[in-house]
PyMOL CGO cylinders between C-alpha atoms (Angstrom):
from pymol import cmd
from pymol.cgo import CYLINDER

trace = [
    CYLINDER, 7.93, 2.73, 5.74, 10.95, 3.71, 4.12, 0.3, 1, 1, 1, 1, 1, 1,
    CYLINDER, 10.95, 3.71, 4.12, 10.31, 5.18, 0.74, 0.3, 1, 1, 1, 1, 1, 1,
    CYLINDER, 10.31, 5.18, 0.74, 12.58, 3.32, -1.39, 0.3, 1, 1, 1, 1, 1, 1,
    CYLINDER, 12.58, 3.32, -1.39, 11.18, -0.03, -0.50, 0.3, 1, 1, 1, 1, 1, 1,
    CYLINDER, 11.18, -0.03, -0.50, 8.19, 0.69, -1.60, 0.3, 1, 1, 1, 1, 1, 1,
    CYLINDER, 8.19, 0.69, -1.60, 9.43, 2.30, -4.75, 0.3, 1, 1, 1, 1, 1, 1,
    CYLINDER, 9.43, 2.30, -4.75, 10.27, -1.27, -5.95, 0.3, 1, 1, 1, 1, 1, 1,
    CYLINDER, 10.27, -1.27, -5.95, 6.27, -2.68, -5.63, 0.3, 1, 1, 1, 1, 1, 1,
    CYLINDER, 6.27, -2.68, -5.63, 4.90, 0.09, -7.88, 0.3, 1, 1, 1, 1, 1, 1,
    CYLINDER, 4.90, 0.09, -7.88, 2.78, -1.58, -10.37, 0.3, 1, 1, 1, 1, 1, 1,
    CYLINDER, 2.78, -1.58, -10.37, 2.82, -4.74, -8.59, 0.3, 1, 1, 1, 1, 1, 1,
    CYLINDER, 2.82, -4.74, -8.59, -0.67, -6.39, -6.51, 0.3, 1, 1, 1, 1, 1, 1,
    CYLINDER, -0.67, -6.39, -6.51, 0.12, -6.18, -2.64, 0.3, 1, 1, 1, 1, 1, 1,
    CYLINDER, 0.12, -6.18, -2.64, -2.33, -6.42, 0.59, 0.3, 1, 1, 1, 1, 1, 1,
    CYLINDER, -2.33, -6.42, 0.59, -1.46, -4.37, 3.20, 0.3, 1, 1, 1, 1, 1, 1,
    CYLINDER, -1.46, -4.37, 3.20, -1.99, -4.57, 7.05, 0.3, 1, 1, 1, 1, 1, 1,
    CYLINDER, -1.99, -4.57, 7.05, -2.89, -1.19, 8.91, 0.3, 1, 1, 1, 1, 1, 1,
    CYLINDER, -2.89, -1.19, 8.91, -2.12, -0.59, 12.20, 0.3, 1, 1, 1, 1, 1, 1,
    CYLINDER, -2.12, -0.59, 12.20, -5.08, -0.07, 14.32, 0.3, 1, 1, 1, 1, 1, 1,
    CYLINDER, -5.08, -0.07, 14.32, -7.16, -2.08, 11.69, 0.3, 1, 1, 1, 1, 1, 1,
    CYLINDER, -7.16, -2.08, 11.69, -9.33, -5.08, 11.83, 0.3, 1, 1, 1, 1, 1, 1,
    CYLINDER, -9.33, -5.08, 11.83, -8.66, -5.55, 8.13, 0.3, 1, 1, 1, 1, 1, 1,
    CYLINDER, -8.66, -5.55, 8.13, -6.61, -5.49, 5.44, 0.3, 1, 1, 1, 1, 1, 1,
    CYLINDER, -6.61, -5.49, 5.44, -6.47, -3.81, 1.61, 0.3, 1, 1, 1, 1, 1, 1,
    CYLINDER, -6.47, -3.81, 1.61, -5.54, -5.39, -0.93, 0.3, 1, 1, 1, 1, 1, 1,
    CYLINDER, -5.54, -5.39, -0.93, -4.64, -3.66, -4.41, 0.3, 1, 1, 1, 1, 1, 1,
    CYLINDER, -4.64, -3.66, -4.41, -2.18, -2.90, -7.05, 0.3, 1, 1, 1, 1, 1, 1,
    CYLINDER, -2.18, -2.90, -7.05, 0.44, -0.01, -5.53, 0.3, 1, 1, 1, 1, 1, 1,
    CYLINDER, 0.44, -0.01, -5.53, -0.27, 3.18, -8.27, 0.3, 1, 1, 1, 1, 1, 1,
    CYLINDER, -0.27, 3.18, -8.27, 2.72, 5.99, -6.72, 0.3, 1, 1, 1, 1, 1, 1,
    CYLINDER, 2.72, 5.99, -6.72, 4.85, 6.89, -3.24, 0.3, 1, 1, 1, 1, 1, 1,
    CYLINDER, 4.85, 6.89, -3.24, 4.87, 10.32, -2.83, 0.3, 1, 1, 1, 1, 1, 1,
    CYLINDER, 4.87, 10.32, -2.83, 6.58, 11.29, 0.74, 0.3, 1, 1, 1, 1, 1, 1,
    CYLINDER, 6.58, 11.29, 0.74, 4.95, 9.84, 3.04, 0.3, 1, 1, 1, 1, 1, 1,
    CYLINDER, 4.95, 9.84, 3.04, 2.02, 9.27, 1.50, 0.3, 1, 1, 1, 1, 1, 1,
    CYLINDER, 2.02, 9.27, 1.50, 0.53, 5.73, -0.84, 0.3, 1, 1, 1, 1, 1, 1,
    CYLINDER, 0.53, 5.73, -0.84, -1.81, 5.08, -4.02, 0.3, 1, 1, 1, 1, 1, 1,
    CYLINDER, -1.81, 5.08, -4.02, -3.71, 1.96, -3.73, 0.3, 1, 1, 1, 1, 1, 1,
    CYLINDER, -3.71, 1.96, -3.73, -5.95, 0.95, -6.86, 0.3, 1, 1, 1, 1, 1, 1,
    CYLINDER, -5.95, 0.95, -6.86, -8.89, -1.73, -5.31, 0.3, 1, 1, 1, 1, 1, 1,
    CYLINDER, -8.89, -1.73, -5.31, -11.48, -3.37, -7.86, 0.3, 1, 1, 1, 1, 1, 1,
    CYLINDER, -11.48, -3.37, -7.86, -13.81, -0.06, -7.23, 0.3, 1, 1, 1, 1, 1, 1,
    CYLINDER, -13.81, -0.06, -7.23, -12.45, 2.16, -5.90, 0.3, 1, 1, 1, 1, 1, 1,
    CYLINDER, -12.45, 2.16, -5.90, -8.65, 4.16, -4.96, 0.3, 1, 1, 1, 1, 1, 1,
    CYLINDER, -8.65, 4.16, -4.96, -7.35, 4.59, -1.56, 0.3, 1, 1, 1, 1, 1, 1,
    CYLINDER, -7.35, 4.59, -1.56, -4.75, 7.00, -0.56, 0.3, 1, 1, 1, 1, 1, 1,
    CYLINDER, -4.75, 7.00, -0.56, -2.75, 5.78, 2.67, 0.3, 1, 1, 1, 1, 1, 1,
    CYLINDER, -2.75, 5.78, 2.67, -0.81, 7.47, 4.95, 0.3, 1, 1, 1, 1, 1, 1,
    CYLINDER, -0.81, 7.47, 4.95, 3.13, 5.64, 4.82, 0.3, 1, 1, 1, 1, 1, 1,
    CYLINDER, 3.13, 5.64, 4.82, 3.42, 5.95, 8.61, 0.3, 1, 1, 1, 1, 1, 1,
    CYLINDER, 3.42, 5.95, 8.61, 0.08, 3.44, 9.13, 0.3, 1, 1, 1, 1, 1, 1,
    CYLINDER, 0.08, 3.44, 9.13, 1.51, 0.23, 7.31, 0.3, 1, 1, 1, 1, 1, 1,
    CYLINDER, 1.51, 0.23, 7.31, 2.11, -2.51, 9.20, 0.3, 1, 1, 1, 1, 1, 1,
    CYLINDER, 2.11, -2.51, 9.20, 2.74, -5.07, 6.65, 0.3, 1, 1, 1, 1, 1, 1,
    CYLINDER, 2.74, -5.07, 6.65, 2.80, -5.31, 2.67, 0.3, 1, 1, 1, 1, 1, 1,
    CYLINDER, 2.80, -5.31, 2.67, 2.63, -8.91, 1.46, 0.3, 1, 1, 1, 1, 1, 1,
    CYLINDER, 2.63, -8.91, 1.46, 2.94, -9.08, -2.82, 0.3, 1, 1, 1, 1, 1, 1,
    CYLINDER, 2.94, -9.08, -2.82, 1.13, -11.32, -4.75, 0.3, 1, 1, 1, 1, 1, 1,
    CYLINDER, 1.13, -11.32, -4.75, 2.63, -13.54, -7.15, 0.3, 1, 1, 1, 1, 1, 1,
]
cmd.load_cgo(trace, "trace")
């Protein structure tokens, strides 16, 4: 996922589709840094690896 792309949903509430996963997270994007992504849930923060994303839908 190319870095710059995902510069522009910082801040904003996404869900996003990992490959190899029956599910989905859904979250506001924190930071990109390399390859690497900050997802704030309701309880808790996930750190995802850039090359897993399948998809990134953002909420309006």
């Amino acid at each position: 996922m190319p870095k710059e792309m995902l510069q522009e949903l910082i801040g904003k509430d996404c869900i996003i589709t990992i490959f190899n996963d029956f599910g989905s997270i859904q979250g506001k994007l924190i930071t990109v840094e390399e390859n690497w992504i900050k997802v704030e849930e309701k309880k808790k923060v996930r750190i995802i690896n850039g090359d897993m994303i399948k998809d990134i839908s953002v909420l309006k």
